[in-house]
N, C-alpha and C positions, 0 to 999 in steps of 0.2 A: 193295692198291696195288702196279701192278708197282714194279723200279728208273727205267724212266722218269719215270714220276709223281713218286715221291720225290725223283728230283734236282730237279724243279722246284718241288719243295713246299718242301724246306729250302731250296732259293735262297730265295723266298719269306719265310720263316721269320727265317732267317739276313739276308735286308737289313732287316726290318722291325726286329729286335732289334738287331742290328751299324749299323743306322743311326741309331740313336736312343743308343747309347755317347756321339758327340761331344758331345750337349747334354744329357747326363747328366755329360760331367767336367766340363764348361762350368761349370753348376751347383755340380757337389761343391768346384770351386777356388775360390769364394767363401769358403768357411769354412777349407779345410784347403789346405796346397802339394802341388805335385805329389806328391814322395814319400810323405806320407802316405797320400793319395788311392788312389795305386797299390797301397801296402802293404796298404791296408786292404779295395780291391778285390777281390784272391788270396784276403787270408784267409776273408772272407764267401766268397767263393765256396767258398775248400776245407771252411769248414764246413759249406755245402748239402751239398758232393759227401762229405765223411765219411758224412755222415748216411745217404743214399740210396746211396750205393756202394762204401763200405768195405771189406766182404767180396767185389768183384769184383776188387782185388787180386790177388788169390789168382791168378786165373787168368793175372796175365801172368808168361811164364815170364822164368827169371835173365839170358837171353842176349838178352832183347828190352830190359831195364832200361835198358843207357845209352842205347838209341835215344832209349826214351821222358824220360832225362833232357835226352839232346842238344835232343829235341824241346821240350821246356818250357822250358829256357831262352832256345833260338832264340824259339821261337816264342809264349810266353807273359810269361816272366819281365822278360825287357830290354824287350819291346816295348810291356805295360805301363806301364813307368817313361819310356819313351820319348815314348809319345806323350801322358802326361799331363804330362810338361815340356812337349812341343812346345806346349799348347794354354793355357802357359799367357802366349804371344805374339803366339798366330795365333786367327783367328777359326774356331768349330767346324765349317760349311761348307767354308771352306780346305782345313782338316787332312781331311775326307771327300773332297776332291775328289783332294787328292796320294794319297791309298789307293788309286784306281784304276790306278796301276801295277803293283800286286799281280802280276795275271796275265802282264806281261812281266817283272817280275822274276824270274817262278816258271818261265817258258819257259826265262831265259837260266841259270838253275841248274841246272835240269832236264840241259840241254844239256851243259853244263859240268863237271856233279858226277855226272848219274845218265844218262849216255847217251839223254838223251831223244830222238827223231828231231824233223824241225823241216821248214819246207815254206819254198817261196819265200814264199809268201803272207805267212807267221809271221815273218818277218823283214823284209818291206817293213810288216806292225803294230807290229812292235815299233818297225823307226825315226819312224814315225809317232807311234805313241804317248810316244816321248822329246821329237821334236819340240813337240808338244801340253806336255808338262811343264814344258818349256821356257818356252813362252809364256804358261803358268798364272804361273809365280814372276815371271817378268818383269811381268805386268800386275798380279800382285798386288804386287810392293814397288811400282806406279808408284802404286796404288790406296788399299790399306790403308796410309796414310802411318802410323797407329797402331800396325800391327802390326811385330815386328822377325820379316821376311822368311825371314832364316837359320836359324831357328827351326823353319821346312819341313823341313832336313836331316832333325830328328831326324823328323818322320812319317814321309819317305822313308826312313828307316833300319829304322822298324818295317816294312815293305813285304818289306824285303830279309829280316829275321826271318820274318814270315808265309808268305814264300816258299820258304825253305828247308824249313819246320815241311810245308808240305802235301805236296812230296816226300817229304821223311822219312818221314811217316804215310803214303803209298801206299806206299813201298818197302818197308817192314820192320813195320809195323801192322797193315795192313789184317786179319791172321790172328787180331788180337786184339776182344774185346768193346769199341765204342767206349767204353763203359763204363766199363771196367775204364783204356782208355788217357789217359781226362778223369782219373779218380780218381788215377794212377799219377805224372799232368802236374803235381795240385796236391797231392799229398804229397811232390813234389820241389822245391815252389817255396816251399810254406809259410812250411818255417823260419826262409830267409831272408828273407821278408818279413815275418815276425816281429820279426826282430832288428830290421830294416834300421828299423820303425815305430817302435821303441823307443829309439832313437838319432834319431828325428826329432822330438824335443821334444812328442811328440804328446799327453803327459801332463801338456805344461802348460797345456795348451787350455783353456778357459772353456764348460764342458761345460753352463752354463748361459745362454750366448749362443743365442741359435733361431737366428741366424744357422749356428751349426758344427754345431748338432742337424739343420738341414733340410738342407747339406752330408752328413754323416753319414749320413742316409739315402735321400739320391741313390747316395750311394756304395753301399750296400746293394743299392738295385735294380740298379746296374750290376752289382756281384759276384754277385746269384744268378740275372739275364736275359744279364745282357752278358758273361760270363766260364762261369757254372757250368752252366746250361743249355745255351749257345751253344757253348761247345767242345762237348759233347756232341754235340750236334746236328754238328756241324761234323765230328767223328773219323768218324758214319755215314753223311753225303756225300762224304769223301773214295773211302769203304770203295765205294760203288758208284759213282762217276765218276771223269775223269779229274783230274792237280794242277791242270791249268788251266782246266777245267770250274770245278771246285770251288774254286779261287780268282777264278773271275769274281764272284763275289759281292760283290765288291769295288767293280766298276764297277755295281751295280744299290743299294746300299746308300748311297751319296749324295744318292739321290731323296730316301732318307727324310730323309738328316742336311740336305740344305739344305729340304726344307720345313720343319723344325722350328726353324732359321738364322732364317729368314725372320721364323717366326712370333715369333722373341724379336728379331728388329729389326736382324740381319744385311745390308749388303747387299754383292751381287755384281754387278759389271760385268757386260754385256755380252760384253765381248771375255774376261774369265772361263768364262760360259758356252760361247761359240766355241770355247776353247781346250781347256774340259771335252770338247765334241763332237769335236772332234780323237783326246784321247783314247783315247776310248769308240770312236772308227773304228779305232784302231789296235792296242784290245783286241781285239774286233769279231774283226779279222784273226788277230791272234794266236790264238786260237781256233779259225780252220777248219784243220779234220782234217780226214781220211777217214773218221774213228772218232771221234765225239763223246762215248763212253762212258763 
């Protein structure tokens, strides 16, 4: 399979798995609170990635390590914790749908921190796609009287993490085994999510509720599809596309998260969907290069 194919296999890959995250924490926050949830997501994962990629450590060299820590915590560690508080206000749909700013986050950082070049086009998507955001959070507090609206901040804020993390990984990664750079991501996030579990009362839990057991192991498939696999996947599409290629996968993985919305009884407006379409035209734009690579 050449690199063409590939970028559009792991898009593929990447929204089926990162689409179905929302109504996997959705689930897991029944039994456990956010911070657990999150803690407990890292470490299942980093135990898949011990397991399978321990010894690819090895390969990343001493001068690439803080990249790869800057990169885990931008881009894993807070964002994590972030969006499993946001969701637990907003409906799981919502929280996929504020993701799709991803890729103008990632242009306007790009821009700003890694000299990215940038087109007229990219910039009449990007104010497009603000506008579009805009009118998401306004139809949703008018909508979800349920949900507390404010609560979007923090999705939006994992966006601004994920965005920074995908530059980061083309600038100064790409030379390493994604391999090696997943394994590197959660040996630096572990500990802390260790601790952070163990101060979250997580041991007084009623370990014989099925409620926290079937919790419990939502979280599990999130930590070893939605974290340990999916970065994976994720460090080898950066490696042959470009940050905003490879963070479009953001606006293609809400397909899956609101069908699954849907199917658990979710609904969305209308003027939500409009406002998603917005958007997706102003990613869309964001997007055309010269060079789609």
């Amino acid at each position: 399979m050449n690199d063409y194919k590939k970028k559009w296999f792991y898009l593929a890959i990447l929204s089926l798995i990162w689409g179905s995250s929302f109504i996997l924490i959705k689930k897991g926050l029944v039994g456990l609170n956010s911070v657990q949830l999150a803690s407990l997501r890292m470490i299942f994962a980093a135990s898949v990635i011990y397991v399978y990629s321990y010894n690819s450590i090895k390969k990343i060299p001493k001068k690439s390590w803080k990249w790869i820590v800057i990169t885990a915590y931008l881009g894993t560690f807070f964002p994590v914790y972030l969006i499993s508080y946001g969701q637990t206000e907003i409906e799981s749909g919502l929280a996929s749908i504020i993701t799709t700013v991803t890729p103008i986050n990632t242009l306007i950082i790009g821009i700003i921190f890694f000299s990215l070049t940038f087109s007229i086009k990219q910039l009449l998507g990007l104010f497009i796609g603000l506008v579009g955001a805009v009118l998401l959070l306004y139809e949703a507090s008018e909508t979800n009287l349920n949900s507390n609206i404010y609560f979007s901040f923090f999705i939006y804020l994992t966006t601004v993490g994920y965005a920074a993390s995908v530059n980061l990984i083309k600038k100064y990664l790409t030379n390493i085994p994604p391999e090696a750079v997943t394994a590197g991501i959660f040996l630096s996030i572990s500990p802390p999510a260790i601790i952070v579990l163990y101060f979250s009362d997580f041991t007084d839990l009623n370990f014989q509720d099925p409620l926290i057991l079937k919790s419990i192991f939502f979280v599990l498939v999130l930590g070893v599809f939605g974290s340990a696999i999916a970065q994976t996947l994720f460090n080898k599409f950066v490696k042959i596309s470009s940050p905003i290629f490879a963070s479009a996968v953001t606006y293609t993985m809400p397909v899956v998260a609101i069908f699954w919305a849907l199917i658990d009884g979710e609904i969305l407006s209308i003027m939500q969907f409009f406002a998603t379409a917005i958007i997706l035209i102003g990613v869309y734009l964001v997007n055309k290069r010269k060079q789609t690579s």
